[in-house]
C-alpha positions in Angstrom: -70.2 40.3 -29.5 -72.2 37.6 -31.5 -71.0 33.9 -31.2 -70.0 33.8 -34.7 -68.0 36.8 -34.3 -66.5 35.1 -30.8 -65.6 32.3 -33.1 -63.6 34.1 -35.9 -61.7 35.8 -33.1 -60.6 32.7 -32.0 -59.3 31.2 -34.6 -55.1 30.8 -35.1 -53.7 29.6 -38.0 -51.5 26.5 -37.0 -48.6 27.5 -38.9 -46.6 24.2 -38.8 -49.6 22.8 -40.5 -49.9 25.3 -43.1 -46.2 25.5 -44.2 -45.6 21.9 -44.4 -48.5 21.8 -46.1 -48.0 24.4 -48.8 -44.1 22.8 -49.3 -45.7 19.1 -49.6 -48.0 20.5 -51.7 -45.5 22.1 -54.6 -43.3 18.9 -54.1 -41.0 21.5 -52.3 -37.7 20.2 -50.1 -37.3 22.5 -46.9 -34.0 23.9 -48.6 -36.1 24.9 -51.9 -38.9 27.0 -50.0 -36.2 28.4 -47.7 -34.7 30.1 -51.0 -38.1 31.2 -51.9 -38.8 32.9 -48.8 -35.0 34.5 -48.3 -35.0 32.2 -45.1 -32.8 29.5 -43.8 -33.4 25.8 -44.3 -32.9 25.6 -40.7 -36.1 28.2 -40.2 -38.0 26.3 -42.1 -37.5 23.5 -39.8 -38.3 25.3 -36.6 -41.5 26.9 -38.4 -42.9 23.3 -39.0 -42.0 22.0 -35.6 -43.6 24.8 -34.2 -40.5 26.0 -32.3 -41.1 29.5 -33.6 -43.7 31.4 -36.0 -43.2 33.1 -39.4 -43.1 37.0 -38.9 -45.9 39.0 -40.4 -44.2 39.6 -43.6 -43.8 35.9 -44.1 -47.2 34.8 -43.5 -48.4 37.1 -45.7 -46.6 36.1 -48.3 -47.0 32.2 -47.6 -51.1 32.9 -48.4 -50.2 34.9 -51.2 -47.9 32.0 -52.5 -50.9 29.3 -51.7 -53.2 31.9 -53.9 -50.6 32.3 -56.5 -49.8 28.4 -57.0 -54.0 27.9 -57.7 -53.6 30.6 -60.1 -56.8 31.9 -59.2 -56.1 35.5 -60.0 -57.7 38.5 -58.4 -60.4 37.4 -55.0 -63.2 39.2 -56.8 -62.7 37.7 -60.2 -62.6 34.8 -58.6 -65.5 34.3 -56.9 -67.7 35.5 -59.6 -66.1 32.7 -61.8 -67.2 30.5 -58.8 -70.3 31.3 -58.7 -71.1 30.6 -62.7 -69.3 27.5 -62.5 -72.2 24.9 -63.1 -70.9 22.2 -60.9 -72.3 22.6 -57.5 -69.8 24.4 -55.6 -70.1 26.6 -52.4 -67.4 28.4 -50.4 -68.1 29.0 -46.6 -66.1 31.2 -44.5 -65.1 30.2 -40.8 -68.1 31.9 -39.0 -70.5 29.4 -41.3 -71.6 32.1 -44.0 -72.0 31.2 -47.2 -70.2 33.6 -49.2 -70.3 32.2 -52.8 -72.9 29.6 -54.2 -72.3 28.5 -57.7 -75.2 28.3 -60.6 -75.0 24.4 -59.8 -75.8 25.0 -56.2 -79.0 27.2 -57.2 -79.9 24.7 -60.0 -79.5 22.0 -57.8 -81.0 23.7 -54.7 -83.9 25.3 -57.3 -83.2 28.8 -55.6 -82.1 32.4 -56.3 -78.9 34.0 -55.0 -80.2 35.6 -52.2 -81.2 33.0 -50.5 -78.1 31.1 -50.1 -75.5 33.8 -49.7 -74.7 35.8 -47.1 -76.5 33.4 -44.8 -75.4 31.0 -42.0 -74.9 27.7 -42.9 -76.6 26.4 -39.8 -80.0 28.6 -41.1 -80.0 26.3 -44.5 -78.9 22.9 -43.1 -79.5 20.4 -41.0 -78.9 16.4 -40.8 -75.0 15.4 -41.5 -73.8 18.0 -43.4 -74.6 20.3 -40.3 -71.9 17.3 -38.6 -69.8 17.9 -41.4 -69.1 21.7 -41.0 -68.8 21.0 -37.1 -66.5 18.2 -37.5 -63.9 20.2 -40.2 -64.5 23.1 -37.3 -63.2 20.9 -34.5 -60.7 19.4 -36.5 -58.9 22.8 -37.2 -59.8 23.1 -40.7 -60.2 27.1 -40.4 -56.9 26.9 -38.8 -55.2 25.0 -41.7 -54.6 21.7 -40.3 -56.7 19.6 -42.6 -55.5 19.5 -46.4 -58.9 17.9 -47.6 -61.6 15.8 -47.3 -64.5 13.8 -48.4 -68.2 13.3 -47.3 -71.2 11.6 -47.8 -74.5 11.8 -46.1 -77.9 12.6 -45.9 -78.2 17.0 -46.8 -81.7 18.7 -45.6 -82.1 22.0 -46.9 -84.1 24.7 -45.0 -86.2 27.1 -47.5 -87.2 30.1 -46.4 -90.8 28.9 -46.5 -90.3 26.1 -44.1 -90.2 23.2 -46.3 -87.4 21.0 -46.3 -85.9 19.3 -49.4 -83.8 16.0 -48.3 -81.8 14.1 -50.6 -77.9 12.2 -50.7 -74.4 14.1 -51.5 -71.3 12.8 -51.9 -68.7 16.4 -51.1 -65.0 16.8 -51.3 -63.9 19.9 -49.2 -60.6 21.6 -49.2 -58.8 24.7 -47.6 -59.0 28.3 -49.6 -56.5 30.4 -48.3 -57.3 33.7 -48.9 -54.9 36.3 -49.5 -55.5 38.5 -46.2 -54.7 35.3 -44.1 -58.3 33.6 -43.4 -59.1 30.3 -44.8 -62.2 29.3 -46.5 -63.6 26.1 -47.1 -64.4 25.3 -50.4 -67.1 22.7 -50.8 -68.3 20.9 -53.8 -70.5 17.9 -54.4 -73.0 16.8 -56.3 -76.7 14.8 -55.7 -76.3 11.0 -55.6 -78.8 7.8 -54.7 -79.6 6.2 -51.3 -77.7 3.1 -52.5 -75.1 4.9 -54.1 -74.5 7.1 -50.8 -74.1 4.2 -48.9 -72.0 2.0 -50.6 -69.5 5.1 -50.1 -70.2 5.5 -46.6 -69.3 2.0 -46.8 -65.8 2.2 -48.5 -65.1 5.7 -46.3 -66.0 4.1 -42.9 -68.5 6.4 -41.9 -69.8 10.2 -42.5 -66.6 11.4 -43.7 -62.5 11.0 -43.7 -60.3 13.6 -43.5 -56.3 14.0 -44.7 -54.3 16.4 -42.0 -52.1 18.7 -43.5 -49.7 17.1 -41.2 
């Protein structure tokens, strides 16, 4: 079994995270999602305590709900409105493939399609935003414990040549949870200066902060 495979194996969604976060989220009281989910209040509150978990039939419908409330319509339609969208945009999954790369990534990037998708992060980066991915991993992002965060660092992109472009991003990266219970991370960005990148480093307090879903 490959390491990235050993990874996505491992990962368990923290429901008390993604439950209070979905009900925070909609500016939902405990009472009002109980209705929604023909549960008690009183389940609700044992759910995000982590004193029991949702059955299957719940957390199903919990992602579709999250899906739903983005109104992002079908998966597939989706992502190929991502990836015209020409603001740079990518969405990674939780082994570190990029799945979806918008026309403002390959603009950006000045790149086809093929050689951004379908390809391990790790292969195409290196410098901070390599500390990025690792630090949303560690933090439980996959899992759902993070509700967003923000970035800002030095990005060194790996052609398939050898060279290595290097310039400053500023990112904002959120949680996508996907209908059949996996969570993606949706990055986007965009190019800024040297100065620019670290007068925000400056106001975050370092590479990045993040906001826990709880």
């Amino acid at each position: 079994m490959s390491t990235a495979q050993s990874y996505q194996d491992m990962q368990t969604i923290h429901w008390p995270s993604v439950i209070r976060h979905f009900r925070v989220s909609k500016g939902l009281k405990q009472a009002a999602l109980a209705d929604d989910l023909g549960v008690t209040q009183t389940m609700i509150s044992r759910w995000e305590a982590g004193n029991a978990d949702p059955s299957a039939k719940i957390r199903n419908r919990l992602f579709e709900m999250f899906w739903t409330m983005g109104s992002l319509g079908p998966q597939e339609s989706w992502m190929d409105r991502t990836r015209l969208h020409p603001s740079v945009i990518g969405v990674i999954d939780s082994q570190g493939r990029q799945i979806v790369a918008s026309r403002g990534v390959l603009r950006s990037l000045d790149v086809e399609r093929n050689e951004v998708e379908d390809r391990l992060f790790s292969d195409m980066y290196s410098g901070d935003l390599i500390e990025v991915f690792e630090t949303l991993k560690s933090e439980g992002f996959f899992e759902g414990r993070i509700s967003s965060a923000e970035s800002v660092g030095k990005v060194e992109f790996k052609r398939l040549d050898g060279r290595v472009d290097t310039f400053w991003g500023h990112g904002l990266h959120r949680p996508i949870f996907m209908p059949n219970q996996q969570i993606h991370w949706l990055a986007s960005g965009a190019a800024i200066s040297e100065q620019a990148a670290l007068d925000v480093r400056e106001k975050l307090g370092g590479l990045m902060v993040i906001k826990k879903a709880i």
